[in-house]
C-alpha positions in Angstrom: 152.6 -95.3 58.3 150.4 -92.2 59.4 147.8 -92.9 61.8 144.1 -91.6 61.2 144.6 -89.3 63.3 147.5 -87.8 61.8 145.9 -87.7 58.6 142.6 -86.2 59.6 144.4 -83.3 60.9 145.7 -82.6 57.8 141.9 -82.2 56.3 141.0 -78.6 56.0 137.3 -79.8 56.4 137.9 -81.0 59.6 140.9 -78.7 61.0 140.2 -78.6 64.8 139.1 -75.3 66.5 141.9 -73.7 68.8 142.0 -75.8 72.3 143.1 -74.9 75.4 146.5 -76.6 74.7 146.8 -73.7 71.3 147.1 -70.6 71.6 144.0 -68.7 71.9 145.1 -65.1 70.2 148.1 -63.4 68.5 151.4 -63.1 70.2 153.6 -60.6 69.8 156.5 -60.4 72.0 158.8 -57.3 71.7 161.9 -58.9 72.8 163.2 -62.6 72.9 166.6 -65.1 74.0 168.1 -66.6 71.2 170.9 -68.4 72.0 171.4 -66.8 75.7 171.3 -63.2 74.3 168.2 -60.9 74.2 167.0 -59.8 70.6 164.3 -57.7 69.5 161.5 -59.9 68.1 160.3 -59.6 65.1 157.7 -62.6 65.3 154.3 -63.0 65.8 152.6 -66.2 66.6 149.4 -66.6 64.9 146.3 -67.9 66.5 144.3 -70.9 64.9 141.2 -70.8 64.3 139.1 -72.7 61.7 138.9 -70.7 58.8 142.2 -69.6 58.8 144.5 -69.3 55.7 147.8 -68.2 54.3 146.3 -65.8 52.5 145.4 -63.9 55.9 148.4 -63.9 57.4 149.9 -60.5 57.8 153.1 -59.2 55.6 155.6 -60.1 58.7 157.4 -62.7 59.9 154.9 -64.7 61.4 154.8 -68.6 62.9 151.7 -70.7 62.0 150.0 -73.2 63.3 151.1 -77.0 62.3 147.5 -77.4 60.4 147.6 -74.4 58.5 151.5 -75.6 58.0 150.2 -79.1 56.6 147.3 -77.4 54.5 149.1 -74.6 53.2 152.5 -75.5 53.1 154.1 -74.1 49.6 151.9 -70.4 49.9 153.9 -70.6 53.5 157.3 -71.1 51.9 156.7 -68.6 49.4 156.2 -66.0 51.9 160.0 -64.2 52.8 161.2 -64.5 56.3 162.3 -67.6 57.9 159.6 -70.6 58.0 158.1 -70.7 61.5 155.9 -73.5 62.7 154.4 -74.1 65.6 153.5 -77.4 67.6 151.7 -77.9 69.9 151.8 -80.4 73.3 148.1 -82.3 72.1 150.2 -82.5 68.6 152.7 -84.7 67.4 156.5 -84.4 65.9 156.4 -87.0 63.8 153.9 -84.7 61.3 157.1 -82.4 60.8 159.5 -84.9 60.5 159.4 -85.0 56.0 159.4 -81.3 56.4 162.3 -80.0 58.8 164.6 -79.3 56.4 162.4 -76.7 55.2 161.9 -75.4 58.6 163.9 -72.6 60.1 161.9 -72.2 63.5 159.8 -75.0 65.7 157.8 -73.2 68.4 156.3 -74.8 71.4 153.3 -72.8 72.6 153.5 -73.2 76.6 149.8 -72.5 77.6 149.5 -73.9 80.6 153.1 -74.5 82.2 152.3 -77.4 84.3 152.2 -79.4 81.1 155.5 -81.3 80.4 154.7 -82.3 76.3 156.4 -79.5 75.2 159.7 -80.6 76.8 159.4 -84.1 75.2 158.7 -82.0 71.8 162.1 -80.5 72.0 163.9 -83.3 73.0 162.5 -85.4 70.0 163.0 -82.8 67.5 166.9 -82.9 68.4 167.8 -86.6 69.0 165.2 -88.7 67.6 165.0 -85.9 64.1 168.3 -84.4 63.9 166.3 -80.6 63.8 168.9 -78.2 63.9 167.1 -75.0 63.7 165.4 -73.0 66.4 163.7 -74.4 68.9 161.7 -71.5 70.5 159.6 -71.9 73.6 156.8 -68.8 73.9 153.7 -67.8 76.5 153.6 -69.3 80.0 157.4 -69.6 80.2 159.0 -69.2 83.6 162.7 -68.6 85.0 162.8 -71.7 86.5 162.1 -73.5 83.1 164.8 -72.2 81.3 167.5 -74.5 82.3 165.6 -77.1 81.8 164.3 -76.3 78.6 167.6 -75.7 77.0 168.5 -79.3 78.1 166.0 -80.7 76.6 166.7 -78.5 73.0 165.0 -75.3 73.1 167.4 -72.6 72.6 165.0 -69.7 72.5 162.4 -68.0 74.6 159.7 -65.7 74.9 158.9 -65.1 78.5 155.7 -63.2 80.0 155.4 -59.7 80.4 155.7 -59.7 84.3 159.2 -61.4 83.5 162.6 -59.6 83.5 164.6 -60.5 80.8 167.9 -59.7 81.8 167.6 -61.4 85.1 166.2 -64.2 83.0 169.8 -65.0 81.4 170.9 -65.8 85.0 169.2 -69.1 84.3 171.4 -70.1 82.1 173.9 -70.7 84.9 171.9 -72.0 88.1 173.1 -75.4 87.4 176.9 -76.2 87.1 175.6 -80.3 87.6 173.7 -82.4 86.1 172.6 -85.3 86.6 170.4 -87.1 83.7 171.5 -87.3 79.8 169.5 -85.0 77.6 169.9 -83.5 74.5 172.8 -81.0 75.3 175.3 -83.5 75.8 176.2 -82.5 79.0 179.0 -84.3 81.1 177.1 -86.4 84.2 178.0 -85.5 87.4 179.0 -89.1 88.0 181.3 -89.5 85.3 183.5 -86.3 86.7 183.2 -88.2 90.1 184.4 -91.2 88.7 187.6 -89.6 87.1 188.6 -88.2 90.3 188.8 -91.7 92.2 
């Protein structure tokens, strides 16, 4: 069953203005790594604010926020492109869960890097949900992150300006052990320990 909370933000009377855990303006990145190979973006990641509708979205491929998602959701599909969501860390899953089949793209809005939401997000979406689509990290992403994001599910990025994205790919392959399960599957570092004694 929803909780009250859950189904007061999906009330377009009392939609929430942007907080400092949203994204505060458009983002528009001009490259991205999908899938550990750099691609020209074609995304932009629309800002919420409280008046916003579908109708206002530009004629691109854009992601939305989860409220205007929940409010708006049909106009949304009926736009072309791929169906691109985004959730944030003071926001929940579980409101996408009825709808990921219809989604191509989950994005997790890093604001503020310190906060470790968005890696539970991801991990969620692909063990507890079964999400199979694109799990896209964007904004205060760092090098250091991206192995850990990818454990965890994400398997796109969109890194800061000030961020190199070719030296950014060498993330992929700072770790050859591991030591926790997570949602990649990886093999333990114990267990290969274990098959050599």
């Amino acid at each position: 069953m929803a909780s009250d909370k859950s189904i007061a933000n999906r009330s377009k009377k009392v939609r929430p203005k942007a907080t400092p855990s949203r994204i505060q303006e458009n983002i528009a990145s001009k490259q991205a790594i999908v899938d550990r190979e750099i691609i020209e973006n074609e995304i932009v990641h629309i800002a919420e604010t409280q008046d916003l509708v579908a109708a206002d979205l530009p004629n691109h491929q854009v992601s939305v926020p989860l409220n205007l998602w929940l409010d708006e959701k049909k106009q949304i599909k009926d736009r072309a492109g791929k169906v691109a969501v985004q959730l944030a860390v003071d926001e929940m899953p579980e409101d996408l869960v009825d709808d990921l089949a219809e989604i191509d793209i989950v994005v997790l809005p890093f604001v503020n890097h310190v906060d470790g939401q968005a890696y539970s997000h991801a991990y969620k979406l692909r063990t507890r949900f079964g999400f199979k689509g694109e799990i896209r990290a964007i904004g205060d992403v760092k090098f250091d992150q991206l192995s850990f994001l990818t454990r965890v599910g994400c398997n796109a990025f969109e890194l800061p300006d000030t961020e190199n994205l070719e030296t950014a790919l060498r993330a992929f392959n700072e770790f050859s052990d591991v030591y926790q399960p997570s949602a990649d599957g990886a093999n333990l570092i114990f267990s290969r320990r274990r098959a050599l004694h």
